[in-house]
C-alpha positions as semicolon CSV with decimal commas, in nm:
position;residue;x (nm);y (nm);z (nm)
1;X;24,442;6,620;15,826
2;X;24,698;6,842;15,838
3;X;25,018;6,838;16,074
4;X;24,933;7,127;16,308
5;X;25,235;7,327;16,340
6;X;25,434;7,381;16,691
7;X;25,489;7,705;16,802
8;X;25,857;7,844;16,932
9;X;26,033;8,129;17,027
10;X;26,388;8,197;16,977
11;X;26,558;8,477;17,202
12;X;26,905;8,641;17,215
13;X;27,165;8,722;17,488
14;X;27,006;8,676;17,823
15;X;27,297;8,786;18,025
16;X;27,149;8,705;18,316
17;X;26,845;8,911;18,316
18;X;26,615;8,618;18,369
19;X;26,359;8,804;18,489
20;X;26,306;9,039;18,169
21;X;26,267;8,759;18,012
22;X;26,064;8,539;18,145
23;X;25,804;8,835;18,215
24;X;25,835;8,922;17,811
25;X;25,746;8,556;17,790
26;X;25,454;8,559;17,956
27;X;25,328;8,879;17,846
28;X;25,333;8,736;17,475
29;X;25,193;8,385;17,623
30;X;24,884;8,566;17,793
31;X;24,808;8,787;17,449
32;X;24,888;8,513;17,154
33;X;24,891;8,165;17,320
34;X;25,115;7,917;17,472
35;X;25,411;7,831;17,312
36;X;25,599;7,470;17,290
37;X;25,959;7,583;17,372
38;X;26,210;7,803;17,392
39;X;26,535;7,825;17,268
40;X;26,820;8,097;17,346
41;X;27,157;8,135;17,182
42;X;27,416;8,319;17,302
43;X;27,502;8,437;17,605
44;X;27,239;8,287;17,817
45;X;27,444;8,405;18,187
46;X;27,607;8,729;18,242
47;X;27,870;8,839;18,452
48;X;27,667;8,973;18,712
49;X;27,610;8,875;19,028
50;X;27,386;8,524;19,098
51;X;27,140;8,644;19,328
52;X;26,856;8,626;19,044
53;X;26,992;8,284;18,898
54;X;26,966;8,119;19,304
55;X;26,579;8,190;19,257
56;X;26,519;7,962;18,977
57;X;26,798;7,764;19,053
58;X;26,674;7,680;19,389
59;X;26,305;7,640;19,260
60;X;26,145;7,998;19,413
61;X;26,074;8,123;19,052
62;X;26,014;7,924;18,766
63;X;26,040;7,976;18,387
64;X;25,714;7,959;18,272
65;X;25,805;7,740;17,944
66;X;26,045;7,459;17,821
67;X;26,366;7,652;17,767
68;X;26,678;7,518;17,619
69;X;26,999;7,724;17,579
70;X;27,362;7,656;17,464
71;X;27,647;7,647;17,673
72;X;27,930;7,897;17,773
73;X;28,087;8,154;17,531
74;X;28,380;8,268;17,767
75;X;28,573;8,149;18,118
76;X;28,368;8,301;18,328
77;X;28,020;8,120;18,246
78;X;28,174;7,771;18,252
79;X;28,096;7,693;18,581
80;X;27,727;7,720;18,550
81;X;27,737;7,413;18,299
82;X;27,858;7,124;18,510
83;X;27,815;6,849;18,258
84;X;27,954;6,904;17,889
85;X;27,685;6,678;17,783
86;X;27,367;6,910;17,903
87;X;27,201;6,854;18,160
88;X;26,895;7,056;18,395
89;X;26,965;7,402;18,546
90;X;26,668;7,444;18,662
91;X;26,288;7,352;18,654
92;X;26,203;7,408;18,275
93;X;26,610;7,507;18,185
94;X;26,751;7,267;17,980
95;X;27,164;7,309;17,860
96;X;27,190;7,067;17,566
97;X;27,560;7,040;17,540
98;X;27,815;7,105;17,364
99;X;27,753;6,979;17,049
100;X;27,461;6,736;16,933
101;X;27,110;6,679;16,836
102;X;26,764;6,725;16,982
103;X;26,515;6,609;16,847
104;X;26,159;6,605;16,974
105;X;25,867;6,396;17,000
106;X;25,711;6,599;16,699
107;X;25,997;6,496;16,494
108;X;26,115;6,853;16,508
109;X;26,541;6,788;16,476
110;X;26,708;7,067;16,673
111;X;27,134;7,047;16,617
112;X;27,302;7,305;16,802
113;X;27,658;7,377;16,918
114;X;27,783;7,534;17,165
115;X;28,083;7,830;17,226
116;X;28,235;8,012;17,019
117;X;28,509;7,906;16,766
118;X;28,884;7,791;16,883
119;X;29,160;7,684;16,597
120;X;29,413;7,673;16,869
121;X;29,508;7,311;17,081
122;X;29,381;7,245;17,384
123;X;29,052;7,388;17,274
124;X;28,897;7,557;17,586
125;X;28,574;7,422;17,738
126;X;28,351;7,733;17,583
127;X;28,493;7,704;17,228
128;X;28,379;7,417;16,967
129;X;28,697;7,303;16,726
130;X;28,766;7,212;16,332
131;X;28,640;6,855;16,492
132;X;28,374;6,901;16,668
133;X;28,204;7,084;16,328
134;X;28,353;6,784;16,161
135;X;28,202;6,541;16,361
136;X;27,837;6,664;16,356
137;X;27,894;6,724;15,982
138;X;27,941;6,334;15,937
139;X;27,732;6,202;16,249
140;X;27,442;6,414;15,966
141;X;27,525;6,423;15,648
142;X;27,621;6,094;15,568
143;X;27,343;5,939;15,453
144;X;27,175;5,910;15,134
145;X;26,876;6,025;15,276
146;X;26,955;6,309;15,485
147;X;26,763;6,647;15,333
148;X;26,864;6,871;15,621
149;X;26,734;6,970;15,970
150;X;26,429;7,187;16,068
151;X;26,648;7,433;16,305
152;X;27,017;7,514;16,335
153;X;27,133;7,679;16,688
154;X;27,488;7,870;16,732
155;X;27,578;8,137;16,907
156;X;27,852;8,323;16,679
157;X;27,711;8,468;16,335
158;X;27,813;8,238;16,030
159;X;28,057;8,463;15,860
160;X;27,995;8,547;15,510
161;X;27,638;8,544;15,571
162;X;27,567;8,869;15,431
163;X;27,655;8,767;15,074
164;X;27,391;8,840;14,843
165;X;27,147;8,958;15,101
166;X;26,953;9,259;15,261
167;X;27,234;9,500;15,486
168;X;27,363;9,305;15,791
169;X;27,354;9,706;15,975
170;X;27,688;9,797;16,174
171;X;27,808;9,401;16,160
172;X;28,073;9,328;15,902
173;X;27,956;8,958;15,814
174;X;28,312;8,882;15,585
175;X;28,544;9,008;15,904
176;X;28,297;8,898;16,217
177;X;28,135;8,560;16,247
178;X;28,262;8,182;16,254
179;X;28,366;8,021;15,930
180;X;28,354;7,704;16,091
181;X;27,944;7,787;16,122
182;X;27,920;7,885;15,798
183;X;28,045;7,509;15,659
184;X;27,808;7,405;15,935
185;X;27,514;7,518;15,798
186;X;27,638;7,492;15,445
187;X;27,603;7,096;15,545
188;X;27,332;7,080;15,696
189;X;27,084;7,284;15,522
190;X;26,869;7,393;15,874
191;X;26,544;7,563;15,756
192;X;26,617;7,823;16,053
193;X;26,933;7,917;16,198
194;X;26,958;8,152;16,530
195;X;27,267;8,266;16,636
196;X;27,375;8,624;16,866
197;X;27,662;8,778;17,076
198;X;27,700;9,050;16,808
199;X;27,423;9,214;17,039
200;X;27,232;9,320;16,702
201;X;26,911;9,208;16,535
202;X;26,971;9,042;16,161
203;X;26,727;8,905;15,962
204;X;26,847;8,779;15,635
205;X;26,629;8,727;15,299
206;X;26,594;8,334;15,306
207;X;26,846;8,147;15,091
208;X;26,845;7,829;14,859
209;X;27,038;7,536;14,913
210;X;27,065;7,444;14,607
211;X;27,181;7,553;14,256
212;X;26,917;7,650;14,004
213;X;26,878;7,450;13,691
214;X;27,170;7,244;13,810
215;X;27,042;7,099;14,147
216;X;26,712;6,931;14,255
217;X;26,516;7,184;14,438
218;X;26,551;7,207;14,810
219;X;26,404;7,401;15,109
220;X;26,530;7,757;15,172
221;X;26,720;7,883;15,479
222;X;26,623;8,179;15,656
223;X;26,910;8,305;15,924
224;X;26,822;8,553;16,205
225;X;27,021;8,735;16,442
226;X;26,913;8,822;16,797
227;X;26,974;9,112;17,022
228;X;27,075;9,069;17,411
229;X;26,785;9,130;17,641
230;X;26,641;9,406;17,783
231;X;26,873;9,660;17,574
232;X;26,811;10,004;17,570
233;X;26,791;10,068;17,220
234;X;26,489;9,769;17,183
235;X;26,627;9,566;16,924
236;X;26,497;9,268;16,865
237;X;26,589;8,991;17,147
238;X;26,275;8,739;17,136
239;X;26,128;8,620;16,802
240;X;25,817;8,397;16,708
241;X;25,784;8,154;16,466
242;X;25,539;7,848;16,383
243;X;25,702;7,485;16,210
244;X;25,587;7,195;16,074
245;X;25,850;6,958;16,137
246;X;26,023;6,838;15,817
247;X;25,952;6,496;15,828
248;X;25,571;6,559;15,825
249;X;25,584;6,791;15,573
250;X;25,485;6,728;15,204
251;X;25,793;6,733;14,956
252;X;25,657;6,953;14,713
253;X;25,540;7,191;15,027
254;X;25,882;7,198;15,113
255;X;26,078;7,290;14,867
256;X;25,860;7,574;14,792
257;X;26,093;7,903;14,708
258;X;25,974;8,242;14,870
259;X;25,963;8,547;14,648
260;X;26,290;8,737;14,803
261;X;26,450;8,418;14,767
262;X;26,856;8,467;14,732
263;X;27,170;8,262;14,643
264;X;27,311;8,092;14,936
265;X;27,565;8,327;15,089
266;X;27,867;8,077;15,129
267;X;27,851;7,929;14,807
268;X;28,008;8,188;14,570
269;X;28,334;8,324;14,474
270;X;28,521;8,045;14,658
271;X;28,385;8,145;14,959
272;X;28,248;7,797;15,031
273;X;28,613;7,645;14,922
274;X;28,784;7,902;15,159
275;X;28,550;7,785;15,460
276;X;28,658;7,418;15,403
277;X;28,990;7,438;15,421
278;X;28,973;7,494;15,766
279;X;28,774;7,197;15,829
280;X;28,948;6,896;15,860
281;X;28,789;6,537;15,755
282;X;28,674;6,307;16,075
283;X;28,913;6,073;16,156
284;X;28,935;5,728;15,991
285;X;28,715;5,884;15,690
286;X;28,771;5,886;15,334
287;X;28,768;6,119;15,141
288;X;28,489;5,986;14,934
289;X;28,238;5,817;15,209
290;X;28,059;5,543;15,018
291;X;27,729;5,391;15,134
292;X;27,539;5,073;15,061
293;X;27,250;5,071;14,902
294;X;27,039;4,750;15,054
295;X;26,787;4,796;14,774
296;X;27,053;4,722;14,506
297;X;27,015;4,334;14,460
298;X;27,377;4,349;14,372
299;X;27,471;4,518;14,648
300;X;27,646;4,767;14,438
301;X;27,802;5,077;14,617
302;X;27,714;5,422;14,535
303;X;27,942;5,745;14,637
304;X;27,860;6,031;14,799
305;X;27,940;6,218;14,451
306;X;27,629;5,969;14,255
307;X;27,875;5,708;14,078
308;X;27,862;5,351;14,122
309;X;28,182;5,162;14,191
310;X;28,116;4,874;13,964
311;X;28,254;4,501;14,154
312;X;28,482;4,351;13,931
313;X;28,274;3,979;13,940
314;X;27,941;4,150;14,017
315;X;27,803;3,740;13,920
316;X;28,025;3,588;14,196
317;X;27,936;3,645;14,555
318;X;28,234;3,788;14,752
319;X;28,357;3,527;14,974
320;X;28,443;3,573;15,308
321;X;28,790;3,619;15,454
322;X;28,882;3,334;15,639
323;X;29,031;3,336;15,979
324;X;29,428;3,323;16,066
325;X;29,350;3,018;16,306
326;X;29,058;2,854;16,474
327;X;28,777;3,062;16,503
328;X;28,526;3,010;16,823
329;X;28,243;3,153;16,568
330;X;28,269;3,020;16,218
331;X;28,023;2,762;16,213
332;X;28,233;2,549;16,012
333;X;28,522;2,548;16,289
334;X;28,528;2,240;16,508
335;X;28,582;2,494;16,775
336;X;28,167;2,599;16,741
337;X;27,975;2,490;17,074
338;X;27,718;2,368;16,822
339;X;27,448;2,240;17,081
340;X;27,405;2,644;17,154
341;X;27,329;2,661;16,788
342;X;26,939;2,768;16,785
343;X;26,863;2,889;16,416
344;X;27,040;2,891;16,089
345;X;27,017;3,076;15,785
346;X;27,199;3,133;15,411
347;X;27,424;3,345;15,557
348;X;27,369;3,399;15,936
349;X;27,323;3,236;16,251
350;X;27,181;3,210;16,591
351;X;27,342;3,059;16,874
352;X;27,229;3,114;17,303
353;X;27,538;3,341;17,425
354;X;27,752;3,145;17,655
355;X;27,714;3,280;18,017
356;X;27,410;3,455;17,905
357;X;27,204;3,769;18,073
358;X;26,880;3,552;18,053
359;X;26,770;3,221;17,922
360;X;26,683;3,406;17,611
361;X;27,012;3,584;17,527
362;X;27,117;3,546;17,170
363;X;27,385;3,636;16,935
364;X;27,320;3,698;16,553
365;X;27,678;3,562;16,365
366;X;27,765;3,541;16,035
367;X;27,841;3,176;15,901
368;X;28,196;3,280;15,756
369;X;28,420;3,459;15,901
370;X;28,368;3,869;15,938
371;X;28,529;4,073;16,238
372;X;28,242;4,358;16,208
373;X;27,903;4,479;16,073
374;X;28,153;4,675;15,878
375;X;28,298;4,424;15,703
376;X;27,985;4,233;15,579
377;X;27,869;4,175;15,211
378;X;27,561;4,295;15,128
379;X;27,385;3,975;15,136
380;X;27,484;3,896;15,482
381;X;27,350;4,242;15,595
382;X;27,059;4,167;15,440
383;X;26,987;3,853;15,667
384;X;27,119;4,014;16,009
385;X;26,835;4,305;15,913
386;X;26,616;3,991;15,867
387;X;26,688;3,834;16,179
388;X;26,706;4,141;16,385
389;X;26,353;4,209;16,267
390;X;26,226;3,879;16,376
391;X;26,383;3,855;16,720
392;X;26,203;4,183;16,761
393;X;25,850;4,021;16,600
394;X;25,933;3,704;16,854
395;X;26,054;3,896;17,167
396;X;25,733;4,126;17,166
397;X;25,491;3,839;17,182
398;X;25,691;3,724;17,501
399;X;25,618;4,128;17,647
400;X;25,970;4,186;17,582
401;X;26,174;4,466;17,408
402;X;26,552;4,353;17,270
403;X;26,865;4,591;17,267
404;X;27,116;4,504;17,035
405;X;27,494;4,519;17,073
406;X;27,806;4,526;16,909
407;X;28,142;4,534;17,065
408;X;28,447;4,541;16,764
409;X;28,726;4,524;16,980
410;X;28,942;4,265;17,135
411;X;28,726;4,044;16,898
412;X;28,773;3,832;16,580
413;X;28,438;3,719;16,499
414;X;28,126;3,960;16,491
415;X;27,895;3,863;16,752
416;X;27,536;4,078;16,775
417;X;27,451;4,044;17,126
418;X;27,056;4,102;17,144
419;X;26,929;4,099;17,481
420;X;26,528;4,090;17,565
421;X;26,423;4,318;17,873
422;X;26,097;4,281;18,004
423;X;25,837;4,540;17,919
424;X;25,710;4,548;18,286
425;X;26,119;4,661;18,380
426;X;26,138;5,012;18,199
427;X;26,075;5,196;17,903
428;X;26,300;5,253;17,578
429;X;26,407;5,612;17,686
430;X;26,488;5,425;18,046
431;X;26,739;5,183;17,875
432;X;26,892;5,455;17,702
433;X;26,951;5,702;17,979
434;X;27,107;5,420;18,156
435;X;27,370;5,383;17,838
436;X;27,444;5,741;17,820
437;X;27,497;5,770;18,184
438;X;27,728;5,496;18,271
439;X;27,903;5,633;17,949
440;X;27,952;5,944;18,096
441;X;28,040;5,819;18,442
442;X;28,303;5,602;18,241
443;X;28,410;5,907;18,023
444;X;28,289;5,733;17,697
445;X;28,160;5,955;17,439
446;X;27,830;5,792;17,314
447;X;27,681;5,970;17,065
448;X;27,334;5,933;16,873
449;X;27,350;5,851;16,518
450;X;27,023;5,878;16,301
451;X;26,784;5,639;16,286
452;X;26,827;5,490;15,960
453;X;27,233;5,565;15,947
454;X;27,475;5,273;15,852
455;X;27,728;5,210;16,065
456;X;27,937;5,148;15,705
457;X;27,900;5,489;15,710
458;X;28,038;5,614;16,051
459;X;28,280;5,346;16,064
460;X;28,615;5,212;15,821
461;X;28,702;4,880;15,813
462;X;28,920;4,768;16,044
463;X;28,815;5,050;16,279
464;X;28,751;4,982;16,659
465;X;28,384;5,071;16,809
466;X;28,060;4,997;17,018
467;X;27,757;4,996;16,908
468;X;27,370;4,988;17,071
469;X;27,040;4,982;16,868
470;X;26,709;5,007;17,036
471;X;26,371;4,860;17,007
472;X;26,233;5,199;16,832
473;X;26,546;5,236;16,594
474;X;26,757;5,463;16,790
475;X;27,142;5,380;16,784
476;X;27,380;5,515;17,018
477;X;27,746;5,476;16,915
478;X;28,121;5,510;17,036
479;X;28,450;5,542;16,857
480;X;28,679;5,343;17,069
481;X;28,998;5,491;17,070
482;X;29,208;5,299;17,377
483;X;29,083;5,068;17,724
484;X;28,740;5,057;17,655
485;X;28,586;4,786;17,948
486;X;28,505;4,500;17,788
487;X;28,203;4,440;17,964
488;X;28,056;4,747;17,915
489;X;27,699;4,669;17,742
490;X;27,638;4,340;17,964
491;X;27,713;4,574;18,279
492;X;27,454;4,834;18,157
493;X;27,167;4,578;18,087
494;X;27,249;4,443;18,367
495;X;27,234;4,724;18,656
496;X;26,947;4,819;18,868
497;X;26,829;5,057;18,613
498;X;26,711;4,778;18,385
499;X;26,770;4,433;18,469
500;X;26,891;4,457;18,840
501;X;27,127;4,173;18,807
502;X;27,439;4,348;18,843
503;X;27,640;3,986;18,948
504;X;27,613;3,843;18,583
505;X;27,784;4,186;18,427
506;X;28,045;3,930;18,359
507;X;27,955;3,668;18,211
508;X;28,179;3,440;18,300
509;X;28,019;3,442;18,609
510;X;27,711;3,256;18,470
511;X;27,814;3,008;18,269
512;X;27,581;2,671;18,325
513;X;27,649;2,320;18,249
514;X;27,650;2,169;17,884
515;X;27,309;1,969;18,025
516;X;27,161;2,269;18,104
517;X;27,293;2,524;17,827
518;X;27,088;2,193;17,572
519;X;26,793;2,234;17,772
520;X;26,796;2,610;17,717
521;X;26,857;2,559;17,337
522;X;26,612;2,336;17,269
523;X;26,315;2,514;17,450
524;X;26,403;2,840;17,197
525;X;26,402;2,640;16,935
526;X;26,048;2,536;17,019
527;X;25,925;2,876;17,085
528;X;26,112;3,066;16,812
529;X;25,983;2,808;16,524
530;X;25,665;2,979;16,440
531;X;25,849;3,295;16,388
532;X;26,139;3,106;16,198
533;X;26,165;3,292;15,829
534;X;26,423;3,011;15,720
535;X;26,126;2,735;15,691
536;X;25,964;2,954;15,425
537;X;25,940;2,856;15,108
């Protein structure tokens, strides 16, 4: 059966005329059908007085549709977008954020920045930076798998975007526009991309994304411009569209060229070299990101650019580094609790954390000694996967979801805390608006990484981070730069919003005797045996 496709309507400038709006909405709502959202670029407040805004602000009108609009584009709108991370203005007003990704329970993947674009330090809090385009470039690109997104939101033009395509009208596209969006969506590869504030309606012949006869073939781009609201000369300000999200959509449907197909606009004539000069590579990252394969048996890696990197002994296993002194975590130390040892593998074991949240709290190590995830062979990975995947399989016949953690700093040995919570205590989404708002509360920039990202390919070596995975494969991660709480996971899980045992947040505080920590161990044993993949043959 086929994916029905969601219908959406993208809309220019608002500028505070709410009420034009809205009424245009539902005018086109009561002749063609509801729609699923909108979305508005651009200026969505004006400078004009409030008195409309306090209506739907304060509940006495309401939009009559899921709307979601980008942040402020000069001083003066700043103060209507309290939290840089998005948050609700009103009843069915949603500001994203600054920077980030939405993506829906369709599938439909939404990235969108916010402001317009600042070269100049401090960056002020309606501009995005060099960084912040950097940072969503890699948070996207970097994997292997990544094809592009279904819908691109900015509110400055891409500049160059004319190239090679039908008349822009009175906009200049090589003199007005943000270079830094054109890289953007040169990365990316969104399959629609709205932007505004030139007050003009633009709507560009699609364009290909990828070279002809050179490149596999990939979905076209189409670009469109929006007008502001309500202007007297009736351009163009709303616009209607149906989508199949991408990741429902066949392959071959997908790449299918349209007719007035062009080249892509940023790619010629060094126009695409001239844009990336001005963005500079995320911190900590190489310039040639490299990303494991798991399906290589030899673990081989493969770059970014398609070569392999051959291991000079690719017969021997890589062994280990070993630890500058005793090690509370190598399983050969004599320093190893070993009565809290509960499993062990070829490469990996499991052991009840010391002072844990529950009974039931375990940490995944590695036998030798690794610091990080990051640092792991490819045969180790391959057994934390494995054992993640059965704690999950074991956890859910107890009516229990796990959330995973990683903490690499002020650490010398990785430990993978996974924690069961109790179905009955809250939902996924529940345990993850409780990590995103304690991070925020705490200043902590957690971001979302895609679901099947590597943290090998966020993170170097030797780099400092946290990391959270969820029962449904959602990861939430943090670049730790300086005084990151230690405790911070354990104090999350453990707060009223999930666990409600706020006094074991440290967990020092509920450490047991050695009788009772071999009690513990030996009744997991028991119940994780059936589920044990290490008695296989």
């Amino acid at each position: 059966m086929a994916q029905k496709p969601l219908r959406l309507l993208a809309c220019g400038d608002v500028e505070g005329k709410f009420d034009v709006l809205f009424n245009r909405v539902r005018a086109i709502q009561k002749k063609s059908g509801n729609f699923d959202l909108l979305l508005c670029v651009g200026n969505f407040f004006g400078c004009t007085p409030d008195t409309e805004w306090e209506e739907y602000k304060t509940g006495i009108k309401k939009a009559p549709i899921q709307t979601y609009v980008l942040g402020a584009n000069n001083q003066e709108t700043v103060k209507y977008f309290e939290d840089a991370d998005g948050c609700e203005l009103a009843e069915n007003i949603t500001y994203l954020g600054r920077k980030g990704t939405f993506t829906g329970s369709s599938g439909l993947q939404i990235v969108y920045l916010s402001g317009t674009e600042s070269l100049n330090e401090p960056v002020p809090d309606y501009s995005f930076s060099p960084q912040d385009v950097s940072s969503l470039q890699t948070m996207l690109c970097s994997t292997s798998q990544f094809k592009g997104v279904d819908i691109l939101l900015t509110s400055p033009w891409p500049k160059y975007v004319g190239n090679f395509g039908n008349a822009s009208g009175e906009v200049d596209t090589k003199k007005c526009g943000s270079a830094l969006v054109s890289s953007l969506a040169t990365g990316l590869k969104p399959r629609y991309h709205f932007a505004a504030l030139e007050k003009s309606y633009y709507e560009r012949l699609p364009y290909r994304n990828h070279i002809v006869l050179q490149e596999n073939a990939q979905h076209a781009t189409r670009f469109i411009a929006l007008a502001d609201v309500g202007n007297p000369e009736k351009k163009k300000y709303l616009y209607a569209f149906s989508i199949v999200p991408m990741k429902l959509m066949d392959a071959a449907e997908l790449v299918k060229q349209p007719p007035d197909v062009t080249e892509n606009p940023y790619r010629k004539f060094g126009k695409e070299a001239s844009i990336r000069k001005q963005i500079p590579p995320a911190e900590e990252q190489s310039t040639c990101q490299f990303f494991f394969d798991l399906n290589e048996k030899q673990g081989r890696k493969r770059s970014s650019m398609g070569r392999e990197s051959k291991p000079p002994h690719p017969k021997q296993p890589r062994k280990p580094p070993q630890p500058p002194g005793p090690c509370w975590f190598c399983l050969a130390s004599p320093e190893v609790e070993k009565h809290l040892v509960v499993n062990i593998g070829t490469h990996c074991y499991l052991a009840l954390a010391k002072g844990g949240l529950s009974d039931d709290h375990v940490l995944i190590l590695p036998i030798g000694h690794y610091q990080s995830v990051v640092e792991l062979s490819a045969e180790v990975v391959e057994e934390v996967e494995k054992y993640k995947a059965t704690l999950r399989r074991f956890f859910k016949s107890q009516g229990k979801r796990c959330v995973l953690f990683e903490r690499n700093y002020k650490s010398h040995h990785l430990q993978l805390q996974v924690i069961p919570v109790p179905l009955s205590c809250c939902a996924t989404d529940d345990i993850k608006d409780a990590f995103i708002t304690q991070a925020q509360e705490q200043q902590i920039e957690l971001l979302e990484i895609p679901e099947h990202s590597d943290i090998k390919q966020i993170a170097q070596p030797g780099a400092a981070y946290f990391y959270v995975e969820l029962d449904t494969g959602e990861k939430l991660f943090h670049k730790i730069k300086r005084n990151f709480p230690l405790q911070f996971g354990r104090e999350v899980l453990a707060s009223e919003a999930i666990l409600n045992i706020p006094e074991k947040s440290d967990w020092r505080q509920c450490q047991i005797s050695k009788e009772e920590e071999e009690t513990l161990a030996c009744r997991f044993r028991k119940d994780f045996e059936p589920f044990d993949f290490t008695l296989d043959d």
